[in-house]
PDB file of N, CA, C and O in Angstrom:
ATOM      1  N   UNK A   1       0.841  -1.173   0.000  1.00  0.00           N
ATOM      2  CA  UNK A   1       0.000   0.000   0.000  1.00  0.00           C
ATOM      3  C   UNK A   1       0.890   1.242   0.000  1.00  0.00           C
ATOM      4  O   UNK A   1       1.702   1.328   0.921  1.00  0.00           O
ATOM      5  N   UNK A   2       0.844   2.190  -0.889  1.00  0.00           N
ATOM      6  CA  UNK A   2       1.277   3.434  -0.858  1.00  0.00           C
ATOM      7  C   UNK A   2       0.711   4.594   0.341  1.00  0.00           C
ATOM      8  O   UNK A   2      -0.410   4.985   0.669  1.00  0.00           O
ATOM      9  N   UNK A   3       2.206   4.928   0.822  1.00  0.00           N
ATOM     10  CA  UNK A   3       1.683   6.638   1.614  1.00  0.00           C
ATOM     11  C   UNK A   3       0.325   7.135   0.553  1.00  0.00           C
ATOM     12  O   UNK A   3       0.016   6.662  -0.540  1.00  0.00           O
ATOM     13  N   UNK A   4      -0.291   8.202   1.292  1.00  0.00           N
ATOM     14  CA  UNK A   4      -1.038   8.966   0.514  1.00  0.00           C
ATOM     15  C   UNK A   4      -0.478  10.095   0.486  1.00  0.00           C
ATOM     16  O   UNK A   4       0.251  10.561   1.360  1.00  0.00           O
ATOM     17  N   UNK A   5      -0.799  10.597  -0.541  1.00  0.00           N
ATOM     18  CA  UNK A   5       0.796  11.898  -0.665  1.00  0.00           C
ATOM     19  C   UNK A   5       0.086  12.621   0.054  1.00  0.00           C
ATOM     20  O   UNK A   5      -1.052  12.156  -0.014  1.00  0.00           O
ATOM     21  N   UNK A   6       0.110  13.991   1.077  1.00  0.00           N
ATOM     22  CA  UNK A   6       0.198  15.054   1.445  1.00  0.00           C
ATOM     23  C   UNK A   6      -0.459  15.983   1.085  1.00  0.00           C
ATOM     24  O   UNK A   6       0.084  16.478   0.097  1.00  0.00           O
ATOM     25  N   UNK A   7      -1.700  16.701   1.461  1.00  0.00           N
ATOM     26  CA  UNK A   7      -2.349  17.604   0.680  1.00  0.00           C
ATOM     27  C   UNK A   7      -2.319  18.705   1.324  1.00  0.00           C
ATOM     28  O   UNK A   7      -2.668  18.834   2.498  1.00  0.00           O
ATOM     29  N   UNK A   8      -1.889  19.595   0.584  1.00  0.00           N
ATOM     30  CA  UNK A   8      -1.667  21.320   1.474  1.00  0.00           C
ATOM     31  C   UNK A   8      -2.873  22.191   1.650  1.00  0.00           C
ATOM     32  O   UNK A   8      -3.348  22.854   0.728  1.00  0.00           O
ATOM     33  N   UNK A   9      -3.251  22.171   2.612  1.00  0.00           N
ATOM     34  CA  UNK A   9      -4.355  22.872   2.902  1.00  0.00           C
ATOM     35  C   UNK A   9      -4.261  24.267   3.530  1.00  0.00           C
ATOM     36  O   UNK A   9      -3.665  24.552   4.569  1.00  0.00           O
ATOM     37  N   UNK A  10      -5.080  25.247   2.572  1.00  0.00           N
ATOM     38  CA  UNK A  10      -4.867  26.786   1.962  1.00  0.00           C
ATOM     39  C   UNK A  10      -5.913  27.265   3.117  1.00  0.00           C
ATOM     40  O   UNK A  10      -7.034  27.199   2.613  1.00  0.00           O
ATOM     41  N   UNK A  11      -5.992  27.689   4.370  1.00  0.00           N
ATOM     42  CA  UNK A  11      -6.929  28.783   4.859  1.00  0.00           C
ATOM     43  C   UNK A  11      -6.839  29.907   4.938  1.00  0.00           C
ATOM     44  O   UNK A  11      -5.748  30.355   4.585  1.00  0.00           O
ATOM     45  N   UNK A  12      -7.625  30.661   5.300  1.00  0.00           N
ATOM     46  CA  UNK A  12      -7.868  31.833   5.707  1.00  0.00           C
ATOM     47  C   UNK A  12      -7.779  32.645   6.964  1.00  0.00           C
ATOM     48  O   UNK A  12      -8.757  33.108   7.553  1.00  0.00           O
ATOM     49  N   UNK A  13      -6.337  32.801   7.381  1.00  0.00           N
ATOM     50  CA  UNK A  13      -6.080  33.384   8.517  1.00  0.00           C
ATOM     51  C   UNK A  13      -7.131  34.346   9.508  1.00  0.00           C
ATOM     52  O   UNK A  13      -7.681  35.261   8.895  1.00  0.00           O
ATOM     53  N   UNK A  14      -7.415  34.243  10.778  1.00  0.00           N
ATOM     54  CA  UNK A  14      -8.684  34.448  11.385  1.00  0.00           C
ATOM     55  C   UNK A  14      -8.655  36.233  11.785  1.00  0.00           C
ATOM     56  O   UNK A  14      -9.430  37.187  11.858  1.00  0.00           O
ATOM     57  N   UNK A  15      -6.754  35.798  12.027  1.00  0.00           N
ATOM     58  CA  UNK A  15      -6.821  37.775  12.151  1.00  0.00           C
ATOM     59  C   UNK A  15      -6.640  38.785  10.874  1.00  0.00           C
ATOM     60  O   UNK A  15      -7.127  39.915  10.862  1.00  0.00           O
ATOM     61  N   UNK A  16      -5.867  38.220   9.790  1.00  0.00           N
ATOM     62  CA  UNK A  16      -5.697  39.384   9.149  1.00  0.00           C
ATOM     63  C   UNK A  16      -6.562  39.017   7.570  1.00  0.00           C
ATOM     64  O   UNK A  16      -6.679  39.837   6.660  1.00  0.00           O
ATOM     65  N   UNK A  17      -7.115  37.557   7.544  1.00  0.00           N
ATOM     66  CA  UNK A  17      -7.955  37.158   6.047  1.00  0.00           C
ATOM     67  C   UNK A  17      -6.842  36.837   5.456  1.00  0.00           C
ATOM     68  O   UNK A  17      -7.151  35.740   4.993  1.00  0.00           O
ATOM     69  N   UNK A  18      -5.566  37.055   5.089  1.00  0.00           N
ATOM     70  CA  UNK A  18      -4.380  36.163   4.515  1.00  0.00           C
ATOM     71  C   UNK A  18      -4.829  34.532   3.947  1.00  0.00           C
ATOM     72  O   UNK A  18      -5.664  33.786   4.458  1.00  0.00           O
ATOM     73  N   UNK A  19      -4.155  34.335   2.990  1.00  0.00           N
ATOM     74  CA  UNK A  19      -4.222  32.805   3.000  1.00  0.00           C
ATOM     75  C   UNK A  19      -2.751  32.662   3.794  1.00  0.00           C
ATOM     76  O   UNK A  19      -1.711  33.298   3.964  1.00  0.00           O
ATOM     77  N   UNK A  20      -3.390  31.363   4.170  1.00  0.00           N
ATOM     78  CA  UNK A  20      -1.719  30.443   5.030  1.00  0.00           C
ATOM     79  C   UNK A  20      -1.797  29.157   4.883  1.00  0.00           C
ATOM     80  O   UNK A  20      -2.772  28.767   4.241  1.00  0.00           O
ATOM     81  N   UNK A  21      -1.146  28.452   5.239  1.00  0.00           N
ATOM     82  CA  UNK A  21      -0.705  27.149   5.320  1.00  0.00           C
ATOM     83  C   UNK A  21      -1.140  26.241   6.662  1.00  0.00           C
ATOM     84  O   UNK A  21      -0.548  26.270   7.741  1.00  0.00           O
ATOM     85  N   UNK A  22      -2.217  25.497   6.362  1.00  0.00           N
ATOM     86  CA  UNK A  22      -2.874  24.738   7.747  1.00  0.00           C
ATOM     87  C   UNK A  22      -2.002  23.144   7.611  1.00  0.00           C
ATOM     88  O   UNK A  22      -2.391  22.092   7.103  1.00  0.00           O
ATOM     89  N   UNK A  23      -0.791  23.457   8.237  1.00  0.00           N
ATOM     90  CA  UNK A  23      -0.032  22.383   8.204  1.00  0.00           C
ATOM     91  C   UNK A  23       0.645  22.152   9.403  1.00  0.00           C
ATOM     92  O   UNK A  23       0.706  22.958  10.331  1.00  0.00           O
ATOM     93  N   UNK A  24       1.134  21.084   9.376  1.00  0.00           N
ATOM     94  CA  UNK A  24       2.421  20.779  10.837  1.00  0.00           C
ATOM     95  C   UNK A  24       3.871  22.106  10.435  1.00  0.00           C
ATOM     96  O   UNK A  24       4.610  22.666  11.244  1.00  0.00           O
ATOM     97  N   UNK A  25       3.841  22.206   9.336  1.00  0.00           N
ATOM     98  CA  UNK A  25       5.128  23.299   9.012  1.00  0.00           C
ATOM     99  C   UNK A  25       5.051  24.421   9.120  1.00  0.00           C
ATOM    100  O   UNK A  25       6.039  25.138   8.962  1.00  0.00           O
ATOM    101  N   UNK A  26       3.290  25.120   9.561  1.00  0.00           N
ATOM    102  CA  UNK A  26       3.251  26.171  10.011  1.00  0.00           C
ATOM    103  C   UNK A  26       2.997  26.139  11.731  1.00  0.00           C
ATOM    104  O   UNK A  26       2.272  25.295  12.258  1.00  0.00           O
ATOM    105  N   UNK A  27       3.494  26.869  12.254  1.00  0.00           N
ATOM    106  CA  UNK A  27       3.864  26.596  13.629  1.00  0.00           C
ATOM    107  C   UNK A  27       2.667  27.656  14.655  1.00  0.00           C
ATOM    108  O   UNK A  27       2.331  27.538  15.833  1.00  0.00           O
ATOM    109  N   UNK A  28       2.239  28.724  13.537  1.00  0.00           N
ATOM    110  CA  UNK A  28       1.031  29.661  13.873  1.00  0.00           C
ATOM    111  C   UNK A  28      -0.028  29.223  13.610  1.00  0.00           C
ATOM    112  O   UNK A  28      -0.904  30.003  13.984  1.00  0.00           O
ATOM    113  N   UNK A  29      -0.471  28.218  13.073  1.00  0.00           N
ATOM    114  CA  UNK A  29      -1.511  27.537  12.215  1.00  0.00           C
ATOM    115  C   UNK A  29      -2.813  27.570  13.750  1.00  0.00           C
ATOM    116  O   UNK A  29      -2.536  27.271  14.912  1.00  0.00           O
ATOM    117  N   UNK A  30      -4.107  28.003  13.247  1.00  0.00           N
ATOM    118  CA  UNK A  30      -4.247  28.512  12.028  1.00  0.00           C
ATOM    119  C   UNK A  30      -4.096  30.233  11.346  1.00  0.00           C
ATOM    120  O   UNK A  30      -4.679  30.611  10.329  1.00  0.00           O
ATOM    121  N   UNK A  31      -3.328  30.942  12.058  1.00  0.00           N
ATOM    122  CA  UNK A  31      -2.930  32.176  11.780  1.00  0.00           C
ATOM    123  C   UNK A  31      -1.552  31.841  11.183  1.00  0.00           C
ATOM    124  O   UNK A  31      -0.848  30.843  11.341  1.00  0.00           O
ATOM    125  N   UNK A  32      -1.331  33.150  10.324  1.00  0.00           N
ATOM    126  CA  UNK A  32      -0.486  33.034   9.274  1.00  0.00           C
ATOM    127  C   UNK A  32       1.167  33.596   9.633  1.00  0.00           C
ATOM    128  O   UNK A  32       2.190  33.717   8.958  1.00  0.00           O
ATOM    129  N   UNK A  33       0.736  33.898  11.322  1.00  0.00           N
ATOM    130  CA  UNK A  33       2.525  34.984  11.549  1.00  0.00           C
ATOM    131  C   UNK A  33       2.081  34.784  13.215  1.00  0.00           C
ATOM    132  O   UNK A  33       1.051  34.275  13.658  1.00  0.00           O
ATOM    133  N   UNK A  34       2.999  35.250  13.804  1.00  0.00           N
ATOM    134  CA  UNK A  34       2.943  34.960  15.419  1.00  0.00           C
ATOM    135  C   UNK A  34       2.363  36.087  15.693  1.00  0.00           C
ATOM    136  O   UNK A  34       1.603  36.026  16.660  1.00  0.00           O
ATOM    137  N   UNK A  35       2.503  37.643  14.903  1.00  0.00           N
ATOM    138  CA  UNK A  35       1.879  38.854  15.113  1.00  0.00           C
ATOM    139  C   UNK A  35       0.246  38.779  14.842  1.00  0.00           C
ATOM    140  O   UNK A  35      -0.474  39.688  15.255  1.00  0.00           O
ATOM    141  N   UNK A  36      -0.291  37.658  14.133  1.00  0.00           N
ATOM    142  CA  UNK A  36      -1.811  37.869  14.296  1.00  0.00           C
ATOM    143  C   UNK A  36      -2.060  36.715  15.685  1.00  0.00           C
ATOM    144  O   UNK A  36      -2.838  36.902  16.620  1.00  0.00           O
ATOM    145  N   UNK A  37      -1.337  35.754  15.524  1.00  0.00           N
ATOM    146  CA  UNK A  37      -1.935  34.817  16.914  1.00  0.00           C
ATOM    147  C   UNK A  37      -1.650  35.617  18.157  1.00  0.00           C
ATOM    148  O   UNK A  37      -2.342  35.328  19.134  1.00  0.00           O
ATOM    149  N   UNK A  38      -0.748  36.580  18.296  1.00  0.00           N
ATOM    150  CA  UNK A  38      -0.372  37.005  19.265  1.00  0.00           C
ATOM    151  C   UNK A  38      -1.683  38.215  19.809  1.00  0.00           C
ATOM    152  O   UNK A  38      -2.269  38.461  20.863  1.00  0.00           O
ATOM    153  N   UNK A  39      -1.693  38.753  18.357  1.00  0.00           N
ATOM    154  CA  UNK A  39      -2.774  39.595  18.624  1.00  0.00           C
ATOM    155  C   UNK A  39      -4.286  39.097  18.938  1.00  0.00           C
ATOM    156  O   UNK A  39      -4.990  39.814  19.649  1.00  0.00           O
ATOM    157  N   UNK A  40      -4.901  37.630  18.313  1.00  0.00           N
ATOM    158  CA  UNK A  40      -5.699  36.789  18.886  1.00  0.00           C
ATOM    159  C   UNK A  40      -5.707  37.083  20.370  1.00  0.00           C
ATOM    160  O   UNK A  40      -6.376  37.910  20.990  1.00  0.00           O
ATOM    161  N   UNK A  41      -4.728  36.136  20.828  1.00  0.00           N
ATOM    162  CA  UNK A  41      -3.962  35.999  21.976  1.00  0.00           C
ATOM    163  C   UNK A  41      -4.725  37.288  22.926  1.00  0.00           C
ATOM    164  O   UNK A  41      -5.627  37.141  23.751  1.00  0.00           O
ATOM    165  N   UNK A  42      -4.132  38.408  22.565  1.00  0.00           N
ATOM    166  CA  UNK A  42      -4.629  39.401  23.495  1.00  0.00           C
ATOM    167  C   UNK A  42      -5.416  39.971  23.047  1.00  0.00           C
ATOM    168  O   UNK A  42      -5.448  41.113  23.506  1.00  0.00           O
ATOM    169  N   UNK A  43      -6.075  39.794  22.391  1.00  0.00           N
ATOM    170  CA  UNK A  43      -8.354  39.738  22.346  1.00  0.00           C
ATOM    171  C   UNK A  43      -8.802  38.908  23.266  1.00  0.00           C
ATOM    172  O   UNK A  43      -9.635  39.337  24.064  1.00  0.00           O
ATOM    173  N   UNK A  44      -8.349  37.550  23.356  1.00  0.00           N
ATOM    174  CA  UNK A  44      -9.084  36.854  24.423  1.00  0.00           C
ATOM    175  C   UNK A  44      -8.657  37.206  25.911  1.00  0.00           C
ATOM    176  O   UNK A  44      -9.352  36.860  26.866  1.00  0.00           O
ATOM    177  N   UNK A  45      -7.672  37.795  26.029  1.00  0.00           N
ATOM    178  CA  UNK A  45      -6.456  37.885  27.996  1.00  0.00           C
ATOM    179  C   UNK A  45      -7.233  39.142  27.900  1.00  0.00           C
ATOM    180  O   UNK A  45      -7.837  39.163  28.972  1.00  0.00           O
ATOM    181  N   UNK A  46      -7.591  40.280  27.189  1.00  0.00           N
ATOM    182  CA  UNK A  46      -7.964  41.450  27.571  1.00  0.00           C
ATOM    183  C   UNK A  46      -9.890  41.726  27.530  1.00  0.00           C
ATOM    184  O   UNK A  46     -10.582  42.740  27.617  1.00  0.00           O
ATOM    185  N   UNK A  47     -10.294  39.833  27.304  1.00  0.00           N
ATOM    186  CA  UNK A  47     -11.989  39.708  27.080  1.00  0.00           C
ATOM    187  C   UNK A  47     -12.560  40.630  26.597  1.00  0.00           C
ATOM    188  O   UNK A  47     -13.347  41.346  27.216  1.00  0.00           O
ATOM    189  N   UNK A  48     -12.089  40.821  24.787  1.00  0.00           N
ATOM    190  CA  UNK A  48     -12.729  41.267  23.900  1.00  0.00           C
ATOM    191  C   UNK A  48     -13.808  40.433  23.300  1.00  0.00           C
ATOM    192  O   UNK A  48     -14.841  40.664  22.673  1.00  0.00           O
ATOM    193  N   UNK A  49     -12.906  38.914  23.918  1.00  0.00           N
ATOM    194  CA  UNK A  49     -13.957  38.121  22.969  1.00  0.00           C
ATOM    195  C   UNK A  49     -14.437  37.067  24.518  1.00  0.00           C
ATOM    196  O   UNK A  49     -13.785  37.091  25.562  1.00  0.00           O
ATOM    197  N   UNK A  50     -15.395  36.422  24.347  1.00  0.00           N
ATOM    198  CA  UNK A  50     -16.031  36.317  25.447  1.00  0.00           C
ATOM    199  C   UNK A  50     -16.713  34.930  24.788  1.00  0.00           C
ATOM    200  O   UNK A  50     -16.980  34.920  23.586  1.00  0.00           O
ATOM    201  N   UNK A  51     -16.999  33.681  25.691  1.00  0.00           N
ATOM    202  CA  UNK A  51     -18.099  32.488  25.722  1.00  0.00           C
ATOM    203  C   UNK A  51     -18.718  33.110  26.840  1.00  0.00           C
ATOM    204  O   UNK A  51     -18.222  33.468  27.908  1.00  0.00           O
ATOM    205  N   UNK A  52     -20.353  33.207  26.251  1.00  0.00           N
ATOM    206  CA  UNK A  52     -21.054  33.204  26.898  1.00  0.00           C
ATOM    207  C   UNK A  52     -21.131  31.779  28.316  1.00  0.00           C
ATOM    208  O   UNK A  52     -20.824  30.587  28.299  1.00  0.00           O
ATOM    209  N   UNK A  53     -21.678  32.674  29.361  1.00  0.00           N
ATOM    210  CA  UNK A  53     -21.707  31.531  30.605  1.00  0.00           C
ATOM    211  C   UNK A  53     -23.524  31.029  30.742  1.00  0.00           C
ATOM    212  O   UNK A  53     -24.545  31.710  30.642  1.00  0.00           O
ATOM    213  N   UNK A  54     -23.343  29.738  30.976  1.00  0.00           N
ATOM    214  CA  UNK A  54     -24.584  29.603  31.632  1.00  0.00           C
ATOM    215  C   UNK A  54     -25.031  29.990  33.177  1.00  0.00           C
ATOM    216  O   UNK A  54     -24.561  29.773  34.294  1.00  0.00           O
ATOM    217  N   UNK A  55     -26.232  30.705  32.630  1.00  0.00           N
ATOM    218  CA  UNK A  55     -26.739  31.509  34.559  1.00  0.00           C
ATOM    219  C   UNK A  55     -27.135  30.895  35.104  1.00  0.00           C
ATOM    220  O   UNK A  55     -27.505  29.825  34.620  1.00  0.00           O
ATOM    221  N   UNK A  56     -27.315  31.178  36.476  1.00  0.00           N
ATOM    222  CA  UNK A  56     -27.795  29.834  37.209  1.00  0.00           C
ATOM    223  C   UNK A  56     -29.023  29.743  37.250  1.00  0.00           C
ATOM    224  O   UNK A  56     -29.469  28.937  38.067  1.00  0.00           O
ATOM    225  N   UNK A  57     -29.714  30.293  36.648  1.00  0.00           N
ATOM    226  CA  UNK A  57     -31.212  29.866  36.207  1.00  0.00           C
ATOM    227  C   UNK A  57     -31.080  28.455  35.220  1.00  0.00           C
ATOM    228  O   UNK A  57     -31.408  27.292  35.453  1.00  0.00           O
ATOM    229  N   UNK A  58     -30.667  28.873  34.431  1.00  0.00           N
ATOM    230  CA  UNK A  58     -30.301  28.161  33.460  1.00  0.00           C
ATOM    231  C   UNK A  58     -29.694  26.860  33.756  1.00  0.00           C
ATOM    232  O   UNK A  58     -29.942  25.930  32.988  1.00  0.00           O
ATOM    233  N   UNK A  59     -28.786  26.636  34.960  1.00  0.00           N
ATOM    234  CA  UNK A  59     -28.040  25.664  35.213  1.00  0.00           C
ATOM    235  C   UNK A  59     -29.232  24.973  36.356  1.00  0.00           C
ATOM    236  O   UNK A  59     -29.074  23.817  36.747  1.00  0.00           O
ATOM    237  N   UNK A  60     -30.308  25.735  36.785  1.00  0.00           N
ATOM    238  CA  UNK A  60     -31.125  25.179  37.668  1.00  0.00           C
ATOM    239  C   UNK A  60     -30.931  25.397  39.239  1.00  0.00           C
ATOM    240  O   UNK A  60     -31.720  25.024  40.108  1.00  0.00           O
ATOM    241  N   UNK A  61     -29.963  25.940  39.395  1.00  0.00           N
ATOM    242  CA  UNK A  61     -29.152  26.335  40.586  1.00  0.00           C
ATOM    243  C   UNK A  61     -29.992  27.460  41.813  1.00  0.00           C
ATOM    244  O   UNK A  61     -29.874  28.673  41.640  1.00  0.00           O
ATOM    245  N   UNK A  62     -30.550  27.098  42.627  1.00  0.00           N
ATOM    246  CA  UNK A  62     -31.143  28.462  43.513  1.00  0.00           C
ATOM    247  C   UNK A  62     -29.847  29.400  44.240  1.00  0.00           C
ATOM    248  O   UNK A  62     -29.234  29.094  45.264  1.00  0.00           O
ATOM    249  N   UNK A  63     -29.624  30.722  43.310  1.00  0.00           N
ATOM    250  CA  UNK A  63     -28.616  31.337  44.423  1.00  0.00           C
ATOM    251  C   UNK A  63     -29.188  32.132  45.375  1.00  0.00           C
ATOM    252  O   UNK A  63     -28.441  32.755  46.129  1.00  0.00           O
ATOM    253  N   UNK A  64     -30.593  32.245  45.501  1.00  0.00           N
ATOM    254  CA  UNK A  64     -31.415  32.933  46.264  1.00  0.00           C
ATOM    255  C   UNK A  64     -31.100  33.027  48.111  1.00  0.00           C
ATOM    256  O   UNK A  64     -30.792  31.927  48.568  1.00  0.00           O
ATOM    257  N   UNK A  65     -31.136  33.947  48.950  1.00  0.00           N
ATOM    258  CA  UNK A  65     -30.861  33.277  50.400  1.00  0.00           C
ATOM    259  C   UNK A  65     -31.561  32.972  51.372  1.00  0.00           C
ATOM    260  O   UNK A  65     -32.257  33.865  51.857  1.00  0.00           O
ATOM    261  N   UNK A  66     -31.592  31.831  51.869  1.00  0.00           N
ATOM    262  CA  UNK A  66     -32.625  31.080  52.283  1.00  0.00           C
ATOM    263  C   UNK A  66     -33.298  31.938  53.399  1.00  0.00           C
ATOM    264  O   UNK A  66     -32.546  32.513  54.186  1.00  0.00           O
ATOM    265  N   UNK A  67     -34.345  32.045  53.507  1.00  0.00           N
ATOM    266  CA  UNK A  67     -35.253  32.709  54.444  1.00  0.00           C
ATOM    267  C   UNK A  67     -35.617  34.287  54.378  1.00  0.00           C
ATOM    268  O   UNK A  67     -36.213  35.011  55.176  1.00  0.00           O
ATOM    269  N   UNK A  68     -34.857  34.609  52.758  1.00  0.00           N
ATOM    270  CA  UNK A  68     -35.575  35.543  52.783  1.00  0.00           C
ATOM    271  C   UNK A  68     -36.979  35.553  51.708  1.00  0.00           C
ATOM    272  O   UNK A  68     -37.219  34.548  51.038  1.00  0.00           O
ATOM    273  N   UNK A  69     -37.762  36.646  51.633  1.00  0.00           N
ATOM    274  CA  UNK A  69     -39.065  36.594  50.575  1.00  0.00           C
ATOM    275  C   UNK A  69     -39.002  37.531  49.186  1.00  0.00           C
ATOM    276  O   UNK A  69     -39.808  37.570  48.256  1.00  0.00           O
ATOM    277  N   UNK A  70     -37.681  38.312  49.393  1.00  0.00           N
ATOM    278  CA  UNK A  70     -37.714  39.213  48.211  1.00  0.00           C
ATOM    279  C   UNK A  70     -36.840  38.351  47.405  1.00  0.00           C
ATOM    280  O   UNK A  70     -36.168  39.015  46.617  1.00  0.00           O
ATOM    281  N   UNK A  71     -36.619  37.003  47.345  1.00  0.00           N
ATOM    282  CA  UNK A  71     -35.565  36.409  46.336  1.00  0.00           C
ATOM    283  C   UNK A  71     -34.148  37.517  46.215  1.00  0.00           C
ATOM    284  O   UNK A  71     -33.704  38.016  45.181  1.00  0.00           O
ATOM    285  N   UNK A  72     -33.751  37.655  47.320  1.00  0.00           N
ATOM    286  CA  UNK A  72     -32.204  38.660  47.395  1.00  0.00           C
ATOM    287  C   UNK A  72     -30.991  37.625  47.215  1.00  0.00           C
ATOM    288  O   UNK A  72     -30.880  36.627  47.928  1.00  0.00           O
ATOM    289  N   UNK A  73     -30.332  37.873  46.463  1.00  0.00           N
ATOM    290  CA  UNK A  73     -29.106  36.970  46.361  1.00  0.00           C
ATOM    291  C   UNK A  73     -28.036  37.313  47.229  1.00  0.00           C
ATOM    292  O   UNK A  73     -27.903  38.495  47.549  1.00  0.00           O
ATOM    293  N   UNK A  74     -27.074  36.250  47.752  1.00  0.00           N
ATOM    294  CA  UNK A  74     -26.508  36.236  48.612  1.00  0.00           C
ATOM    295  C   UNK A  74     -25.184  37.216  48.143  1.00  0.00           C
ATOM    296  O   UNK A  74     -24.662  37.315  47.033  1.00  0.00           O
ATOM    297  N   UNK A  75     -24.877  37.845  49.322  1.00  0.00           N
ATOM    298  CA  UNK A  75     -23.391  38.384  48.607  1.00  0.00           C
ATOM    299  C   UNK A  75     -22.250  37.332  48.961  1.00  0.00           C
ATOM    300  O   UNK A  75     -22.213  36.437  49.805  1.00  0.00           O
ATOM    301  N   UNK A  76     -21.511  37.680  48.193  1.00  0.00           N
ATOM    302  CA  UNK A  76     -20.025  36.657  48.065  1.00  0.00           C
ATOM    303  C   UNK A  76     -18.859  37.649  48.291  1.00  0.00           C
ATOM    304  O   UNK A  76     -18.720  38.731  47.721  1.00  0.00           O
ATOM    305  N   UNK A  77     -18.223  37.217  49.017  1.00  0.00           N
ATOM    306  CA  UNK A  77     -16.387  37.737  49.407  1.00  0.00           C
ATOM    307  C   UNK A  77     -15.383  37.548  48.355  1.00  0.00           C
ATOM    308  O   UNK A  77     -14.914  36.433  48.587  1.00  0.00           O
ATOM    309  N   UNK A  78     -15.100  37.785  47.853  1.00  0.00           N
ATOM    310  CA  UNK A  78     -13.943  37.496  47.210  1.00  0.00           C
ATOM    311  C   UNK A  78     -13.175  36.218  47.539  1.00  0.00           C
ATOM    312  O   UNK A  78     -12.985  35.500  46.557  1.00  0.00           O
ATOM    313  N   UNK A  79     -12.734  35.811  48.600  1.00  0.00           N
ATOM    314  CA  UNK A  79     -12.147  34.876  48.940  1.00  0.00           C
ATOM    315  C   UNK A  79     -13.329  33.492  49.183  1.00  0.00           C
ATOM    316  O   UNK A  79     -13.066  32.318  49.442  1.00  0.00           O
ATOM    317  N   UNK A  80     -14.621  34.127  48.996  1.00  0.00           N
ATOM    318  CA  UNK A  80     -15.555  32.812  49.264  1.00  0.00           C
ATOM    319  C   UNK A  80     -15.479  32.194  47.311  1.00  0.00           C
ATOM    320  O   UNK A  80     -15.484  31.014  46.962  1.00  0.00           O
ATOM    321  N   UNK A  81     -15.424  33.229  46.518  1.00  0.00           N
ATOM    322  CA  UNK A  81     -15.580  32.774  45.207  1.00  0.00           C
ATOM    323  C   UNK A  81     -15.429  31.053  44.581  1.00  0.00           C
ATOM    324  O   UNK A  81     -16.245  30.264  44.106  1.00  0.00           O
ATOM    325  N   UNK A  82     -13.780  30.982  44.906  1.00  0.00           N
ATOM    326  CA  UNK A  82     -13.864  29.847  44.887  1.00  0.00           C
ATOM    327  C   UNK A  82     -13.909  27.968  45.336  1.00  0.00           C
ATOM    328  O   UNK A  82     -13.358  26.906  45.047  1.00  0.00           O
ATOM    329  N   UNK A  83     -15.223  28.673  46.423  1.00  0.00           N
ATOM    330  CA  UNK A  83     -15.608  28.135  47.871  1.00  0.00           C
ATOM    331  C   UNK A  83     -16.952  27.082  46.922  1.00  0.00           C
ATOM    332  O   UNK A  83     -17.201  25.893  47.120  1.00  0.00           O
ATOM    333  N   UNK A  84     -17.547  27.920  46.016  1.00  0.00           N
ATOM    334  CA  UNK A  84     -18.687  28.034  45.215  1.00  0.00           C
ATOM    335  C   UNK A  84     -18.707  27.067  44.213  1.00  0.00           C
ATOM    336  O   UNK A  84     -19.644  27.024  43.416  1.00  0.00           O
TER     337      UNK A  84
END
């Protein structure tokens, strides 16, 4: 049985629209230079770009505090955060 030869696959870089090279030999893949991944990079560290979260409605979760009647949510400390 023969290798199957190698097919170079041509995309479309996400930061600048460039074509590039979606290969093991591009090392930015799928951006076309380290200056657009980099710049990626800090769109997401500076949350330009954002995944939406599921709320806790949504997750089914009561964060409500128990015994009261106006449905008041509990406050959280900073240091309780990741208590939660």
């Amino acid at each position: 049985m023969k290798p199957r030869p190698s097919v170079v696959r041509s995309v479309r870089c996400p930061g600048c629209g460039a074509g590039c090279i979606y290969a093991v030999e591009n090392p930015y893949r799928p951006f076309c230079s380290a200056r657009c991944k980099n710049h990626d990079f800090g769109a997401w560290a500076s949350e330009r770009f954002s995944v939406a979260a599921e709320t806790d409605a949504d997750a089914g979760i009561d964060s409500t505090v128990p015994g009261t009647d106006d449905g008041a949510l509990a406050p959280v400390r900073p240091d309780q955060r990741d208590n939660q």
